[in-house]
Each structure stands twice: as structure tokens, then as C-alpha cells.
N, C-alpha and C positions, 0 to 999 in steps of 0.2 A: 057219753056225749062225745060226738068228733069235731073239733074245733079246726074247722079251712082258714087256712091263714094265704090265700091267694091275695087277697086283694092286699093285706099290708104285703106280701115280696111285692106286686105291681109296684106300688107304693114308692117304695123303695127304690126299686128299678126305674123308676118314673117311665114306668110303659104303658102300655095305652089296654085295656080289654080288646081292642081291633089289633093291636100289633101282635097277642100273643093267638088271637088266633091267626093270623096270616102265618105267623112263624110254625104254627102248630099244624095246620090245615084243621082242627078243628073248629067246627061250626059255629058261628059267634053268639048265638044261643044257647049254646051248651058251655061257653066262656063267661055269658053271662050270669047262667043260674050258679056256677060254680062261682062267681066272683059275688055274688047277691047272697050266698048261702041259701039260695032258697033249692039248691039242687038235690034229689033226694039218694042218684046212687049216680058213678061213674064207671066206666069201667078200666079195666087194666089198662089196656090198649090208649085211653088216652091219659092218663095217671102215670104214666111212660115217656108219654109224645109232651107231656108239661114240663117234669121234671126235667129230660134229658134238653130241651129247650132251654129250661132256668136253667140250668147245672146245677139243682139241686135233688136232695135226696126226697123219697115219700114224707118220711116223717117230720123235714120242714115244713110241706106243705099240710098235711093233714095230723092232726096231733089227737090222741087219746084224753079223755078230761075226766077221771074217775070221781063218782058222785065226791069223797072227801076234798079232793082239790076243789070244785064246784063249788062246794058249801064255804070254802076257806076265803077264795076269792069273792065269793058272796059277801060274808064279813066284813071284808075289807073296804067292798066299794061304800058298803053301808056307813062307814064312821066318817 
């Protein structure tokens, strides 16, 4: 599973979904479904135009969730 952590940096940055697309020039439906998770792929080109935007790296913005973290995190919220 790949965990987007877009919307906590917005969050964070207390920036708008509209302002990172104007900064980005990408499309604010394609800002959307990436901020919703509901997006199914992205491509390089703008996975580039975000970070280099945030000043952050890929791997702050999308993170790897190997089923054993999953199941860990599972656990936890459960108690």
C-alpha cells in the first residue's frame, strides 16, 4: 500500500488545494483526487512540479506501507 501524505504537508503549510495548484500549474482536479487519495496513478512530470514546489523530497510525499507495518498499525489503533 502507498500511503499520500499530501494533505497532512498542506496541513501543515496551511496552504490551500487551490494554491498548490496555481503554484504548480497542475489541474485542480488532479490536486484534488491526490489530496482525497482517491487518485489511482500520477505521473512523474507532476510528482516533480509538487515536490520541487513543497521543497520536498518523493518519499515525504508518498511512503511505502509494507503489509507487516499495516497489520502493526492495525493493532494499535485497535486498543
Amino acid at each position: 500500500m502507498i500511503q499520500n501524505n499530501l494533505s497532512r504537508i498542506l496541513g501543515e503549510r496551511k496552504w490551500t488545494q487551490a494554491e498548490l495548484a496555481r503554484r504548480t500549474g497542475i489541474r485542480p482536479n488532479t490536486i484534488s483526487d491526490l489530496y482525497n487519495d482517491v487518485a489511482t496513478a500520477i505521473t512523474f512530470y507532476n510528482l516533480e512540479k509538487i515536490c520541487s514546489v513543497l521543497c520536498c523530497d518523493i518519499c515525504d510525499l508518498l511512503q511505502l506501507i509494507t503489509p507487516k507495518q499495516r497489520n502493526t498499525n492495525m493493532k494499535q489503533v485497535r486498543r
